[in-house]
LOLUM-569642 format. One line per 3 residues: number of its first residue (from 1); their letters; for each residue x, z, y of N, C-alpha, C, O, CB. Coordinates in pm, 1 decimal, always signed. Each point is the difference from the previous one (the first is absolute). Glycine has a CB too. Example, Ala and Ser with C-alpha at 12.3 -4.5 7.8 and 13.67 -1.06 7.14 Angstrom:
residues 2
1> as> +1319.0/+780.0/-569.0/-89.0/+0.0/+119.0/+90.0/+0.0/+120.0/+103.6/+66.5/-1.9/-292.8/+58.1/-115.4  +154.2/-196.6/+222.3/+82.0/+6.0/+119.0/-77.0/+73.0/+109.0/+50.9/+16.9/+110.8/+67.5/-231.4/-173.6
This chain:
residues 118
1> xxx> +607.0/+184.2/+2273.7/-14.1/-3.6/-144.1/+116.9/+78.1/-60.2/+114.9/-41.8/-14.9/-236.2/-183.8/+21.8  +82.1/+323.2/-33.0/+119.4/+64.3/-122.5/+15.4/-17.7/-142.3/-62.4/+81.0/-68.5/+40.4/+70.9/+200.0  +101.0/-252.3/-201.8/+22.2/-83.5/-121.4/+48.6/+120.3/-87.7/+121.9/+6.4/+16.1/-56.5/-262.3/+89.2
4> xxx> -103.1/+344.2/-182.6/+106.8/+85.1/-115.6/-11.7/-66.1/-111.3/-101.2/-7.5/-69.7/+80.0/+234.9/+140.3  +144.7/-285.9/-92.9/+67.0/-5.8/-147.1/-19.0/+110.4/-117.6/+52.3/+111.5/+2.6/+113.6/-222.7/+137.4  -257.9/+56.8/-253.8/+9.0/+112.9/-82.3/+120.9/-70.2/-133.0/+70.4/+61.6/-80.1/-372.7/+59.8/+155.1
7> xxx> +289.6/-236.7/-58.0/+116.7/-73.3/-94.6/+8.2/-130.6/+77.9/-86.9/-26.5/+83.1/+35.2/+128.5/-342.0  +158.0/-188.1/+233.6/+60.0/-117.4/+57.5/-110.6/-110.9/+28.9/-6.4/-72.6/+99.2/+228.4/+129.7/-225.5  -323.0/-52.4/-3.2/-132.8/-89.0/+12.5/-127.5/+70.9/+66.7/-96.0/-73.1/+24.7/+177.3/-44.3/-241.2
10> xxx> -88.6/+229.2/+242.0/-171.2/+51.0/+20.1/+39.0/+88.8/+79.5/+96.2/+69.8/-31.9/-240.3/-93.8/-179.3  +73.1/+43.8/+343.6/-4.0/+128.1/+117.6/-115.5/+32.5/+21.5/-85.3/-44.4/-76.9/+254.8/-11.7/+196.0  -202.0/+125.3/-31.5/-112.0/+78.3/+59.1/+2.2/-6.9/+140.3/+102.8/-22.6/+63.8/-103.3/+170.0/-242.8
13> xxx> -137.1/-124.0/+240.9/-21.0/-33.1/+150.9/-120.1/+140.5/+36.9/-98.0/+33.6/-66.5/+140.3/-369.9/+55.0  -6.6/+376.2/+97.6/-149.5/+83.0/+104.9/-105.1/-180.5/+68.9/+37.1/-112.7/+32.7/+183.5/+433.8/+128.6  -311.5/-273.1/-167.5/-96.0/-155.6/+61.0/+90.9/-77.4/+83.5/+89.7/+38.8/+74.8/-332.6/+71.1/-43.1
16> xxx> +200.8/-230.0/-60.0/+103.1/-97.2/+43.8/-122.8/-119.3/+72.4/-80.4/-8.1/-92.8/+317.6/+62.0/-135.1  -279.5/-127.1/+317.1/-73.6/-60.4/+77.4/+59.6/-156.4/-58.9/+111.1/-21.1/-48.6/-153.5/+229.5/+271.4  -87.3/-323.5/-197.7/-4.3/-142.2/-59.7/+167.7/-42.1/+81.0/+93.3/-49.5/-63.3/-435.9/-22.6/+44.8
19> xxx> +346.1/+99.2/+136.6/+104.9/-57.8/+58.2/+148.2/+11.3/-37.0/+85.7/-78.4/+41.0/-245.9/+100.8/+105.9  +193.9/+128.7/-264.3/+74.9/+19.4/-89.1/+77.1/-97.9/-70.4/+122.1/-14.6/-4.4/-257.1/+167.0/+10.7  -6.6/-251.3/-89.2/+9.4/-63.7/-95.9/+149.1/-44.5/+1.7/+84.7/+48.1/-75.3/-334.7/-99.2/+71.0
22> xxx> +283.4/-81.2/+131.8/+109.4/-72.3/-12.1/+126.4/+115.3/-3.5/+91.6/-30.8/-76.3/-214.7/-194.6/+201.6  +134.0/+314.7/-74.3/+133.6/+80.1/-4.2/+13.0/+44.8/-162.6/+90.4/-15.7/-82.0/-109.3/+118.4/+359.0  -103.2/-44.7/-283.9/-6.8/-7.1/-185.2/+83.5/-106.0/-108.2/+86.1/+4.9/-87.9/-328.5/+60.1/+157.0
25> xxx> +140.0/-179.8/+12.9/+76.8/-138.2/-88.4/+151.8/-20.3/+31.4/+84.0/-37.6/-81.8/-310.1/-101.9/+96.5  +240.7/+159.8/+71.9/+157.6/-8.7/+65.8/+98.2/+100.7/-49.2/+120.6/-23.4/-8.5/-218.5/-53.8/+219.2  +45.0/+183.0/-240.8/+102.6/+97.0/-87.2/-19.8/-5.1/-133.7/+22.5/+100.7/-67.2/-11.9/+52.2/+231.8
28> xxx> -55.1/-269.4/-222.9/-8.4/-4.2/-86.1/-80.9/+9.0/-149.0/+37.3/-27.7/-114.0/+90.8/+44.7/+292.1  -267.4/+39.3/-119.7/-83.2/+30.7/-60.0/-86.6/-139.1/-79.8/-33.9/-105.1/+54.5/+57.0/+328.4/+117.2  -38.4/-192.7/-279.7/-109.9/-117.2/-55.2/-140.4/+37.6/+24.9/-85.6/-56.2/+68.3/+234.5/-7.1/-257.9
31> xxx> -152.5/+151.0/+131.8/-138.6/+120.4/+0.6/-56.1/+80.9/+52.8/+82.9/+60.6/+67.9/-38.3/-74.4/-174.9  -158.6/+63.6/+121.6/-27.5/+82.3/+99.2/-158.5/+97.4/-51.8/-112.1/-45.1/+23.5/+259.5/-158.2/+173.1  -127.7/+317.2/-256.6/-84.1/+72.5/-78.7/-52.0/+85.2/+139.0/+80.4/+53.7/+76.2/+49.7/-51.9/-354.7
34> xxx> -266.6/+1.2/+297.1/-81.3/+47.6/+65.7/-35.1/+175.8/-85.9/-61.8/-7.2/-106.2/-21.4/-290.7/+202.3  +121.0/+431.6/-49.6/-29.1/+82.7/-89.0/-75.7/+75.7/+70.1/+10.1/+113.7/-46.0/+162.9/-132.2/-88.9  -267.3/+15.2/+250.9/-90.1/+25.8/+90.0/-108.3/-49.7/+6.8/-14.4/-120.9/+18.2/+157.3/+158.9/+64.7
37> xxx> -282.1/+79.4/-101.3/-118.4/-15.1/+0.4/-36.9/-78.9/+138.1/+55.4/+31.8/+105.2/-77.8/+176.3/-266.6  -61.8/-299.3/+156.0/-52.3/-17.2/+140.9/-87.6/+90.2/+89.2/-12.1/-2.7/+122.5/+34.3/-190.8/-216.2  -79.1/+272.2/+4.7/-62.2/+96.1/+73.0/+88.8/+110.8/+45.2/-49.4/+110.8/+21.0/-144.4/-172.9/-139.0
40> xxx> +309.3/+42.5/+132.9/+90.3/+82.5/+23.6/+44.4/-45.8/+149.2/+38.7/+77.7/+87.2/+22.2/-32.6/-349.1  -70.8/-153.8/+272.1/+67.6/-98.4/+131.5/-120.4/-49.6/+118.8/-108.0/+53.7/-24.5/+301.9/-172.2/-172.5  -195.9/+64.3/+270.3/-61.2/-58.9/+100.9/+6.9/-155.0/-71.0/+69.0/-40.5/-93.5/+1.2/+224.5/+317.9
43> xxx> -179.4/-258.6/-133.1/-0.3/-131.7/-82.2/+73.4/-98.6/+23.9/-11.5/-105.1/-63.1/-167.3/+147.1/+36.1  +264.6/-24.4/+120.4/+111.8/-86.6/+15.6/+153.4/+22.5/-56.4/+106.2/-40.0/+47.6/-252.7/+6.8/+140.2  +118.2/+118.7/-317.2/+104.2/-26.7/-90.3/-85.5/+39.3/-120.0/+21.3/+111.0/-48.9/+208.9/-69.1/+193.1
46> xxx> -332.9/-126.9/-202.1/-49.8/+26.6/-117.1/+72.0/-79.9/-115.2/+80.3/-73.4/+57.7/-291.9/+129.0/+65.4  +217.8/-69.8/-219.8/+40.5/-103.4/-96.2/-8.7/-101.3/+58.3/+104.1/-23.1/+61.6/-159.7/+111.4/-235.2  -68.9/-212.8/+193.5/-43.5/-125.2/-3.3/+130.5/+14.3/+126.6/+116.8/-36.9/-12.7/-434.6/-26.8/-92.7
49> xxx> +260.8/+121.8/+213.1/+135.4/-71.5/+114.4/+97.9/+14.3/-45.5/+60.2/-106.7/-12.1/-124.7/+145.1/+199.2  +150.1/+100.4/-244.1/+150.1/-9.6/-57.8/+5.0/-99.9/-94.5/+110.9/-50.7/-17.3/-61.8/+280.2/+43.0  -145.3/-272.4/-94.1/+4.6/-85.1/-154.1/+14.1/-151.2/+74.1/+51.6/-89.8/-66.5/-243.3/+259.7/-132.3
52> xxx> +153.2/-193.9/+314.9/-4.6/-132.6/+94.4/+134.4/-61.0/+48.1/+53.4/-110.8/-3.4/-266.6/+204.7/+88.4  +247.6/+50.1/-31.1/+144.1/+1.8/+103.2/+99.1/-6.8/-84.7/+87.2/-67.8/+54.3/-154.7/+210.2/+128.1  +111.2/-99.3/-316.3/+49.3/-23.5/-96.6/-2.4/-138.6/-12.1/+74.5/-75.5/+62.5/-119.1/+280.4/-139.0
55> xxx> -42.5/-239.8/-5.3/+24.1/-165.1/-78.4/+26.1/-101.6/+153.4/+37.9/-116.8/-8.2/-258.3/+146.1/-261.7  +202.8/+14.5/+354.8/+49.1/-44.6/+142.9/+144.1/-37.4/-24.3/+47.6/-112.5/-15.0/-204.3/+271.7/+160.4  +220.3/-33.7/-146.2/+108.5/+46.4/+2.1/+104.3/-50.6/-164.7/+109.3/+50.4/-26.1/-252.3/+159.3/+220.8
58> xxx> +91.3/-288.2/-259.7/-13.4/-25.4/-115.0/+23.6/+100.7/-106.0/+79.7/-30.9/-88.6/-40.5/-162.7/+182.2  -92.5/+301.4/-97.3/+0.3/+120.4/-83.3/-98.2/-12.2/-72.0/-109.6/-39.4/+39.9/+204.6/+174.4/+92.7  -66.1/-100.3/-256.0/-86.0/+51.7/-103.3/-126.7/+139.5/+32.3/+57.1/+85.9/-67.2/+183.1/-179.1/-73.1
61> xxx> -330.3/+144.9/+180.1/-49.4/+109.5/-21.1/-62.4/+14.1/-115.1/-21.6/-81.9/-89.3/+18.0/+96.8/+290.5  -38.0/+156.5/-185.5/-80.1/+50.2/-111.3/-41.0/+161.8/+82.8/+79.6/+69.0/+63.6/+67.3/-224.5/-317.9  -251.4/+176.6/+236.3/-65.4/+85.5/+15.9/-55.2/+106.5/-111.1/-100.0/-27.1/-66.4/+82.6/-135.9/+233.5
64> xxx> +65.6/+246.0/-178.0/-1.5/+130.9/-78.6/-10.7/+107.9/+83.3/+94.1/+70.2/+36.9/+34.6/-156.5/-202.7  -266.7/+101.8/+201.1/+6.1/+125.1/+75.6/+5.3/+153.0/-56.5/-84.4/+26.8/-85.6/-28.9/-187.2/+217.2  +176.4/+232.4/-104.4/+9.1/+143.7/-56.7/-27.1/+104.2/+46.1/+90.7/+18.7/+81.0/+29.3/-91.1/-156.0
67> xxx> -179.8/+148.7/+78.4/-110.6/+110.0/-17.8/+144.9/+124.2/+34.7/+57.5/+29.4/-104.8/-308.4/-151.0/-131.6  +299.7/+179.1/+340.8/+55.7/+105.6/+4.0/-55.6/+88.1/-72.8/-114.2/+39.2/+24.0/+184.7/-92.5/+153.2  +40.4/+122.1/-331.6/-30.9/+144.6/-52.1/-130.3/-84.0/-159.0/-44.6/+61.5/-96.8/+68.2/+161.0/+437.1
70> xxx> -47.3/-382.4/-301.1/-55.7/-28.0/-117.9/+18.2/-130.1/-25.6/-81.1/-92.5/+6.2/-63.8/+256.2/+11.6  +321.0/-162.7/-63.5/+39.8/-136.7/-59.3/-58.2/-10.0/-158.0/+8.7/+88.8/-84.9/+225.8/-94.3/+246.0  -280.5/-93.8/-172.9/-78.3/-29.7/-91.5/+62.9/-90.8/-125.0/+62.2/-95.9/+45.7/-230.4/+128.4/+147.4
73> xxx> +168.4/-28.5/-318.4/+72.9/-68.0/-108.3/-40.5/-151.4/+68.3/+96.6/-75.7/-9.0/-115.3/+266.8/-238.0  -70.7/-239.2/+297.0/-49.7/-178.5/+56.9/+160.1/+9.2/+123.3/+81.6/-91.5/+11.4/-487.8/+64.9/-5.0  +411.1/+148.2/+62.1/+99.7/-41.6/+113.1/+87.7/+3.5/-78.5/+54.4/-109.5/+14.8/-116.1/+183.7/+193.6
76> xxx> +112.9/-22.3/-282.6/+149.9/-16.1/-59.7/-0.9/-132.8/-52.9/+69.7/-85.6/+54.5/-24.5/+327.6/-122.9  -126.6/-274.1/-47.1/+10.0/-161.9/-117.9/+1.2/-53.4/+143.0/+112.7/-12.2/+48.0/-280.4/-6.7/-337.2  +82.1/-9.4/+353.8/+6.8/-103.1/+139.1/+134.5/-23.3/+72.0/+38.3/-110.7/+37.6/-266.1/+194.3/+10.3
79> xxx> +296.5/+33.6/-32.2/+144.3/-7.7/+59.8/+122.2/-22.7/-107.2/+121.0/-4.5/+22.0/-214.5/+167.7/+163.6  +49.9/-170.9/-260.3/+87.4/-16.9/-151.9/+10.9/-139.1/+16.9/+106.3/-52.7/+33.0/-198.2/+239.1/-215.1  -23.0/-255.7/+159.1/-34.2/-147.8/-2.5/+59.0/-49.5/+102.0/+72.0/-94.4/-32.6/-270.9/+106.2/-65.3
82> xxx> +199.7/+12.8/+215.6/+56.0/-46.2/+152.9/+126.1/-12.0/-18.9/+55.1/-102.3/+40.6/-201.9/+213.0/+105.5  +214.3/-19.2/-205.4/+139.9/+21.7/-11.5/+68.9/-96.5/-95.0/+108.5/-56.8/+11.7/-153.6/+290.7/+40.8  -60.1/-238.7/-165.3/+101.5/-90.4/-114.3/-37.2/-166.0/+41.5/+64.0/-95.2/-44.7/-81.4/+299.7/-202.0
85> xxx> -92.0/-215.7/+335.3/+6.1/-122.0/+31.9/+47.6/-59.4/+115.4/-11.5/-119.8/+26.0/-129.3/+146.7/-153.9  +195.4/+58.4/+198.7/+98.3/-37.0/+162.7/+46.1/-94.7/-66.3/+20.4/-3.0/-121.4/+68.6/+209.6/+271.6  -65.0/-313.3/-47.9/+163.8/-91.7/+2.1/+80.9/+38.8/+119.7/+61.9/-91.7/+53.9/-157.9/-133.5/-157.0
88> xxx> +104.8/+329.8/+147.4/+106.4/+46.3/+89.2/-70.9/+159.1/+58.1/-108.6/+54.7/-19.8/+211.3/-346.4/+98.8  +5.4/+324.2/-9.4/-35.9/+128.2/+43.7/-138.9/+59.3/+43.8/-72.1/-75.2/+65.6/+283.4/+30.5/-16.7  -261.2/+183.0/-80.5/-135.7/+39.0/+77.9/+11.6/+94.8/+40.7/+68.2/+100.3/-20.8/-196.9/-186.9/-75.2
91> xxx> +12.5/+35.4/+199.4/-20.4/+154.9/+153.4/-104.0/+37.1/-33.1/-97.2/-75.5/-1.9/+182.9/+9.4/+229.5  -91.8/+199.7/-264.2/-148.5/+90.3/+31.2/-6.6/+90.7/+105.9/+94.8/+61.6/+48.9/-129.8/-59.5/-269.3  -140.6/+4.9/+269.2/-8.9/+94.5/+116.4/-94.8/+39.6/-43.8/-62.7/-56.4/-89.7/+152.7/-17.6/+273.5
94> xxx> -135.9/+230.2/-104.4/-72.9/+67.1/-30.6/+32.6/+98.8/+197.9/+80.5/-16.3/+91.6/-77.1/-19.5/-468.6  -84.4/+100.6/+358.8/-35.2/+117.5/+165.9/+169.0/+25.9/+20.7/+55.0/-17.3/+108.7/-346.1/+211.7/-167.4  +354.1/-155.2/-50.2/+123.5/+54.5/+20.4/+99.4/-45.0/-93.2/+111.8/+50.6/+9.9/-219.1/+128.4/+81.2
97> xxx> +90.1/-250.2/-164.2/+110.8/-45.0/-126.7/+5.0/+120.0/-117.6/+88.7/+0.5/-85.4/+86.0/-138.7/+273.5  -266.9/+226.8/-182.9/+44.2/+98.4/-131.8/-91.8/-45.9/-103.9/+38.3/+11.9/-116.4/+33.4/+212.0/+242.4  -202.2/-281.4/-99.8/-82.8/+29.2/-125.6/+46.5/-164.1/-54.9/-44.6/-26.8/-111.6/-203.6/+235.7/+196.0
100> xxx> +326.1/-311.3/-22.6/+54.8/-150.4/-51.1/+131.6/+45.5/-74.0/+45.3/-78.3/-83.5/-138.5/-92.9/+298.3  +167.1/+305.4/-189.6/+93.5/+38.7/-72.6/-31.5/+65.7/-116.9/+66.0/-14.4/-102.8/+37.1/+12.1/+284.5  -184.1/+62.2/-174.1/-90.6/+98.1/-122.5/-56.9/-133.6/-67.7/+30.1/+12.8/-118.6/-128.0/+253.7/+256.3
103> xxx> +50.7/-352.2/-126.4/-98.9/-60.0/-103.8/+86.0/-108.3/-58.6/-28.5/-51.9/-107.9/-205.1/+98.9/+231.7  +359.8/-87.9/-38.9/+110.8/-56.3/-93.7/+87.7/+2.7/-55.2/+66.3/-90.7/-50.5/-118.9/+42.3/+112.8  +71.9/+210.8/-59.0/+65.7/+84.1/-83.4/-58.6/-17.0/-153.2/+56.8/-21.3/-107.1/-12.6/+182.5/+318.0
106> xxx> -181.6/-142.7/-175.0/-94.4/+6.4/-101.6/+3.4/-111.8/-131.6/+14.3/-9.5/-121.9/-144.2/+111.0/+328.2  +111.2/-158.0/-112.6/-19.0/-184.9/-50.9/+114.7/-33.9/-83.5/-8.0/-70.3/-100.7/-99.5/-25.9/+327.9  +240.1/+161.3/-171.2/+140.2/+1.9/-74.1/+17.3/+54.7/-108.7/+61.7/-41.3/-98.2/+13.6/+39.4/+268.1
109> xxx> -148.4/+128.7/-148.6/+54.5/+100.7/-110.4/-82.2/+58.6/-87.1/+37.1/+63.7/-98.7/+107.1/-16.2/+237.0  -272.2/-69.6/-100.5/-120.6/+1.8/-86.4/-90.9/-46.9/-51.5/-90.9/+71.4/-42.4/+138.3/+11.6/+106.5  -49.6/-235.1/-76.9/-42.1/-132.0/-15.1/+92.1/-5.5/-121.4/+121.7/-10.2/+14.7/-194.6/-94.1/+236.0
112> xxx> -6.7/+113.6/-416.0/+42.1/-17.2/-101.3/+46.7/+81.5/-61.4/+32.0/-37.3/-112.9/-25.8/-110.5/+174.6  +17.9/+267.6/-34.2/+38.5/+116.4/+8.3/-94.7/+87.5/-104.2/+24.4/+87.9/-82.6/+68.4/-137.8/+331.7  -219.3/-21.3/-201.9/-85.8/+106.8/-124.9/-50.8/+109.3/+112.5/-53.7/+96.6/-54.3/+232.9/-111.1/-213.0
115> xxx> -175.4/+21.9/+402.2/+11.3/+131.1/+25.7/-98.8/-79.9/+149.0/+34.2/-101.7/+60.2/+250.2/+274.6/-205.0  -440.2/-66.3/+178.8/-71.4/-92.1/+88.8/-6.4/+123.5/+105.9/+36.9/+114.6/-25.4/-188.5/-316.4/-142.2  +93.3/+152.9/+300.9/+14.3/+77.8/+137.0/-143.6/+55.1/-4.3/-17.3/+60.1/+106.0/+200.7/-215.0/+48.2
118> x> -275.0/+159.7/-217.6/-106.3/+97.2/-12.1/+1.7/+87.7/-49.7/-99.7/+72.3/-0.9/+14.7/-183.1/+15.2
């Protein structure tokens, strides 16, 4: 699992497997934003199992899957919302950690802003 810090509360992950979860919880994580299509994955890391292995793990999930090249104004408000309602730190993953860095960039800086990703 490679954890990047994009600020003290919220990082980014390349796919991360159910068995993750506890090292997740253990470094600290409350949350855990799913930013990967399932049709992108095999079925043994679709949502429902990561969304399982999580609350296992006593993590919060959420599933926002994102469309490489078509983040959508729903993915941003969705990751906006995730963010202002953490009670502690969150992990997002996605194939590689760029499009969970891109869409919470987004969520930061363009959420209220007046200014939409279409």
């Amino acid at each position: 699992m490679d954890i990047r810090h994009l600020t003290p509360d919220h990082a980014v992950s390349p796919q991360i497997a159910p068995e993750d979860m506890e090292a997740i919880r253990a470094a600290g994580f409350a949350t855990v934003i799913d930013n990967r299509p399932d049709g992108e994955i095999p079925p043994d890391l679709h949502a429902g199992v990561m969304a399982a292995a999580a609350r296992a793990a006593g993590l919060r999930f959420v599933a926002n899957p994102v469309v490489g090249g078509a983040i959508s104004d729903a993915n941003v408000a969705l990751q906006r919302e995730v963010l202002d309602a953490a009670d502690g730190p969150v992990f997002a993953y996605c194939a590689s950690g760029n499009r969970c860095s891109i869409v919470w960039a987004m969520a930061v800086h363009v959420t209220g802003s007046g200014m939409t990703v279409e």
